[in-house]
BALOBA-1460 file (C-alpha; in Angstrom, 3 decimals):
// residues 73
<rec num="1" residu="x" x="-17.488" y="-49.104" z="-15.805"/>
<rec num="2" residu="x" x="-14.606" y="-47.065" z="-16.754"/>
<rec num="3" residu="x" x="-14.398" y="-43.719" z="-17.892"/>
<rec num="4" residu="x" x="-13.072" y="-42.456" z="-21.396"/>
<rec num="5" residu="x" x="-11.886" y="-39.143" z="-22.597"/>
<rec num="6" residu="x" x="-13.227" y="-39.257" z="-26.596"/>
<rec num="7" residu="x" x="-12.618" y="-36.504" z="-29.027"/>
<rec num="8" residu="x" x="-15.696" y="-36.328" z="-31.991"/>
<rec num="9" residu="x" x="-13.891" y="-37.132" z="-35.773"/>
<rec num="10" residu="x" x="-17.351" y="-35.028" z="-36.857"/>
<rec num="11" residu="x" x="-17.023" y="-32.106" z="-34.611"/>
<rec num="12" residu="x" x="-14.189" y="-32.147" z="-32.731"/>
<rec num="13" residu="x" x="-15.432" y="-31.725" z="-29.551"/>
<rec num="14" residu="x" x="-13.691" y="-33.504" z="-26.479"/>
<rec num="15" residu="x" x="-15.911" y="-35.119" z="-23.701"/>
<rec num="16" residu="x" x="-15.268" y="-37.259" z="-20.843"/>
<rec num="17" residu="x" x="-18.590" y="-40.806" z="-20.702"/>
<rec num="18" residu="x" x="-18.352" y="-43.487" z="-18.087"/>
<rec num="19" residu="x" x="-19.654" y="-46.582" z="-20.228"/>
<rec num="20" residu="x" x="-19.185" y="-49.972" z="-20.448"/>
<rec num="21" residu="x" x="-16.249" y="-51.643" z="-22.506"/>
<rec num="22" residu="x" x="-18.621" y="-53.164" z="-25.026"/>
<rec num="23" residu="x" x="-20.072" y="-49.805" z="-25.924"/>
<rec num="24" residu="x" x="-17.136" y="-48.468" z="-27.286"/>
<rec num="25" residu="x" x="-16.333" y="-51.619" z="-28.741"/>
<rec num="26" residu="x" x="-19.840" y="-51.829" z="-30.709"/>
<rec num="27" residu="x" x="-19.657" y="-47.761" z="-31.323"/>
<rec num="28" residu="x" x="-22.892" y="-47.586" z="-29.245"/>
<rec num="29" residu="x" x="-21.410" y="-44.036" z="-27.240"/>
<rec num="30" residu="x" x="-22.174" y="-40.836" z="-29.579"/>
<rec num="31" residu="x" x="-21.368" y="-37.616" z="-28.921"/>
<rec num="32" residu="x" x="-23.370" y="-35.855" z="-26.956"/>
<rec num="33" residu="x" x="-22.902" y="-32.713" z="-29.135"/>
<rec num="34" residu="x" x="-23.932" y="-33.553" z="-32.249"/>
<rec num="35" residu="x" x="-24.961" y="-36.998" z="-32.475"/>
<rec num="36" residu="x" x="-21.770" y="-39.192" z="-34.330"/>
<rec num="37" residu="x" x="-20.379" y="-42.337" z="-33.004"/>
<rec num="38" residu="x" x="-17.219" y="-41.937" z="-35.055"/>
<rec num="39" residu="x" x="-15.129" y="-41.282" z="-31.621"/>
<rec num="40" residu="x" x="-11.426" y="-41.335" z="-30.631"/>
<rec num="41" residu="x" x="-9.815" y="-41.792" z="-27.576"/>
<rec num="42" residu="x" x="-7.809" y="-39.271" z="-26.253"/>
<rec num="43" residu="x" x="-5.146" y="-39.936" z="-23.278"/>
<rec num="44" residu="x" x="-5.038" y="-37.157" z="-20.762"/>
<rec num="45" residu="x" x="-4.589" y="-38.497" z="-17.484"/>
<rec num="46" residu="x" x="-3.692" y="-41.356" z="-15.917"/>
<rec num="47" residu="x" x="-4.940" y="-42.311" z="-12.616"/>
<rec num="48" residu="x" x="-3.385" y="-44.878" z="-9.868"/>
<rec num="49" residu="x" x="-3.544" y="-46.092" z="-6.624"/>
<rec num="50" residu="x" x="-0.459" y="-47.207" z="-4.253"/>
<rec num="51" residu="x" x="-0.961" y="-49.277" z="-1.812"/>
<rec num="52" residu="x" x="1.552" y="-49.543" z="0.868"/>
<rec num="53" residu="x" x="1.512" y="-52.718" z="3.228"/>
<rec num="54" residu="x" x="3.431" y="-50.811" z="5.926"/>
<rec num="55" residu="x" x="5.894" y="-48.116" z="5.872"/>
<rec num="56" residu="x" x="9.673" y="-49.300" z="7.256"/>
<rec num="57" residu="x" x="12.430" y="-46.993" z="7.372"/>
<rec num="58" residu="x" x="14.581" y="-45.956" z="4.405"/>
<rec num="59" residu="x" x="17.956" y="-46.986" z="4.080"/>
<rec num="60" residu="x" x="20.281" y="-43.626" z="4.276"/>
<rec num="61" residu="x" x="22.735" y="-45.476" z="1.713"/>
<rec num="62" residu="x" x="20.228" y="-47.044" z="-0.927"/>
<rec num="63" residu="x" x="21.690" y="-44.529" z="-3.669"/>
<rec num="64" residu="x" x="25.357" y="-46.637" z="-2.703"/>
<rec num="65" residu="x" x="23.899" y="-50.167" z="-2.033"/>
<rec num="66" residu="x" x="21.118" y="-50.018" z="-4.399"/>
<rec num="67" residu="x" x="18.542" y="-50.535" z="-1.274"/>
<rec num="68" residu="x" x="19.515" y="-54.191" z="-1.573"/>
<rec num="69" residu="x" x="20.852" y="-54.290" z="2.392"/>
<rec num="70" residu="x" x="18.623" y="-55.393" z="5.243"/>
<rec num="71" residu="x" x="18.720" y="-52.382" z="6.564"/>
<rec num="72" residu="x" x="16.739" y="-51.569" z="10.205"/>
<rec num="73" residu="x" x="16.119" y="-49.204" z="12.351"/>
């Protein structure tokens, strides 16, 4: 379930719910401060994961080349 940052069109309170997609779809979350389901997300953060197979060396002349040489080390 992922999370959602939803600001109240009632009160205007922010608050952060983990909830399934469908309930926000059907308007099933409410706020927990005073009870309306009229919500709106609001985008604060973005989260990500990298995942790196396996770190090689960087090319000392990829701003020149444009890190398209088969460069080793």
């Amino acid at each position: 379930m992922p999370f959602y940052d939803l600001q109240c069109e009632m009160c205007g309170k922010e608050f952060n719910i983990m909830a399934k997609i469908s309930e926000r779809e059907q308007k099933r979350i409410k706020c927990p401060y005073c009870g309306s389901n009229e919500l709106r997300a609001v985008f604060k953060n973005l989260n990500y994961m990298v995942s790196r197979k396996q770190d090689r060396p960087v090319c000392p002349n990829s701003k020149s080349c444009g890190a398209r040489c088969s460069f080793r080390e």
